[in-house]
N, C-alpha and C positions, 0 to 999 in steps of 0.2 A: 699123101694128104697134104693139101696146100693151105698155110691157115695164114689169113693178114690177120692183120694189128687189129682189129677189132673183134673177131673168133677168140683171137687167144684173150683179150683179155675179160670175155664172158666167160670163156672154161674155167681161167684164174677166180675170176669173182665169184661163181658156182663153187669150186670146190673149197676155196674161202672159206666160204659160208657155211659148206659141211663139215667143215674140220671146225667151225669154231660150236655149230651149235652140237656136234656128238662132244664135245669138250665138256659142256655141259652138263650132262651128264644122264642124260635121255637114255632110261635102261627100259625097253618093252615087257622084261619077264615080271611075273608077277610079286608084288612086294606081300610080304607076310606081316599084319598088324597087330602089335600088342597093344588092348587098353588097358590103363592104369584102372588102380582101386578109387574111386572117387569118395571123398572127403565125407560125404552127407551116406554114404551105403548104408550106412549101419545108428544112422542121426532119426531120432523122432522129428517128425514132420508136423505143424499146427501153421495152422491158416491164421490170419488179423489181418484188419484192417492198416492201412497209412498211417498216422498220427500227423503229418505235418500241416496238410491243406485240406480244404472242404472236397474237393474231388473224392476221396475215400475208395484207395486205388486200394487192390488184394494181394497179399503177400505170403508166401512161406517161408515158416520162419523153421531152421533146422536146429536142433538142440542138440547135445552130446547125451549119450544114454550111458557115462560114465559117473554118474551119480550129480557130476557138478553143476549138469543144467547148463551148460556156459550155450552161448549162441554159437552155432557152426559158420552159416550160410544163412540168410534174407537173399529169396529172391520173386520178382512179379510172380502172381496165380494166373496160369494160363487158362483156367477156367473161371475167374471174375470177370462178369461182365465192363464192368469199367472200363480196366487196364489190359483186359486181355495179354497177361502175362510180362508187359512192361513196366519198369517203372522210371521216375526222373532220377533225378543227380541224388534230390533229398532222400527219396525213398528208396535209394539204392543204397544209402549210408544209414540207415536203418540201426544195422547192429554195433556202430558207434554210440549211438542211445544207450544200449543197451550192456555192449562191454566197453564200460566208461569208469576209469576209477577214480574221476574228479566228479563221478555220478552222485547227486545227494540220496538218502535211503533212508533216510531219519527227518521226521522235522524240525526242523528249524526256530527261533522264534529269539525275534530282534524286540529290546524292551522296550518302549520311547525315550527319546534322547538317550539312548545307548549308541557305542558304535562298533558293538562284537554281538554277532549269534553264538547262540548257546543249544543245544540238544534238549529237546523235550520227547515224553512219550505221545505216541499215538492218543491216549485218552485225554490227555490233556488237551494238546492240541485241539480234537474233535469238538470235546467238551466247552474250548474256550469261542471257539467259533460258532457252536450252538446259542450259546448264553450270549454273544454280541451280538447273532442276526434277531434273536430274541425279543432284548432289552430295545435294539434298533426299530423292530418291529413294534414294538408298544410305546416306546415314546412318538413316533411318528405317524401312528394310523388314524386314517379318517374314516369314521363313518357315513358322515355327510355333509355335502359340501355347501358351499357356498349360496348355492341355490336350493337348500333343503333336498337334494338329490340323493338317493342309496350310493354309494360308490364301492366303500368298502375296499381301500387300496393304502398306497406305502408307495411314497414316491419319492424314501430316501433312502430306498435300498435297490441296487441293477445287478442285472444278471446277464452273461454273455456264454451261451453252450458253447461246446466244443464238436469241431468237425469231425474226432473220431466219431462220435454216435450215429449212429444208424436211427430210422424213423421212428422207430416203435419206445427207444432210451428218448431220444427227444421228447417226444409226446410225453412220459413220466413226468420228464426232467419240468418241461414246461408247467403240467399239471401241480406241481410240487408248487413252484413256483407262484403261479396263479394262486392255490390257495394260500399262500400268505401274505397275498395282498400285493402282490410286485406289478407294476404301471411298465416299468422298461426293463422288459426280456428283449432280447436280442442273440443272432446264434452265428456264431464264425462263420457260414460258409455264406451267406449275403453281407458279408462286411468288405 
């Protein structure tokens, strides 16, 4: 066999080549797979909605069925129309909301010209916020205006929904609203 300079150094360059990519580690027989136990197997599963943006993407949210409730896993609802199983960055951090130990659980409530919160109860709370939209509502309502007109409104109190709600909470939400006289409702997801 007569090989020039240019034969030999395709054979070279060919078997190169096979020596490097069998190096690699290119095994044909068949590999045998073990899958792990995954985290959520044995996690109660509950659907919600987003909380961040008016979008109102679907999420499952995986709990521990170890009595603590803690969040396991948040992930898109591949059956929500919306997101079809995606979500963004926000809603993909989800269960930092949620397992947050600088998360407040308590209300709050700053005196005027105070500069420290203090822990009140839920009734209180409720209570004092009834009694301000209240008083707010009876010192400012009109019956009728300027032109002798019915109006029957309150145009020193506003209201702004929230995007987690879905249509049918809004429509309450609004109707609440309307009857006590409120001029400017307004709802997250057109701002």
């Amino acid at each position: 066999m007569k090989l020039n300079r240019r034969d030999f150094m395709k054979i070279s360059g060919v078997t190169a080549a096979g020596i490097a990519v069998s190096g690699l580690g290119f095994d044909l027989k068949p590999v045998k797979a073990h899958a792990g136990l995954l985290k959520t197997q044995y996690a109660k599963e509950t659907t919600t909605i987003c909380c961040y943006c008016a979008v109102g993407c679907g999420a499952i949210v995986h709990t521990s069925r170890r009595g603590d409730g803690r969040v396991i896993n948040i992930e898109g609802d591949p059956d929500h129309v919306i997101n079809k199983g995606s979500l963004c960055s926000k809603g993909s951090s989800l269960k930092q909301l949620v397992e947050n130990d600088r998360r407040l659980t308590e209300p709050m409530y700053r005196a005027p010209f105070s500069d420290k919160w203090e822990k009140v109860s839920w009734e209180w709370a409720l209570s004092s916020i009834a009694k301000r939209v209240k008083k707010t509502r009876d010192n400012s309502f009109e019956k009728i205006n300027a032109a002798k007109q019915v109006v029957n409104r309150t145009t020193q109190i506003a209201s702004i929904g929230s995007a987690a709600m879905d249509n049918e909470e809004c429509w309450i939400y609004q109707t609440l609203m309307r009857s006590l006289g409120l001029v400017y409702i307004e709802h997250q997801a057109r701002i």
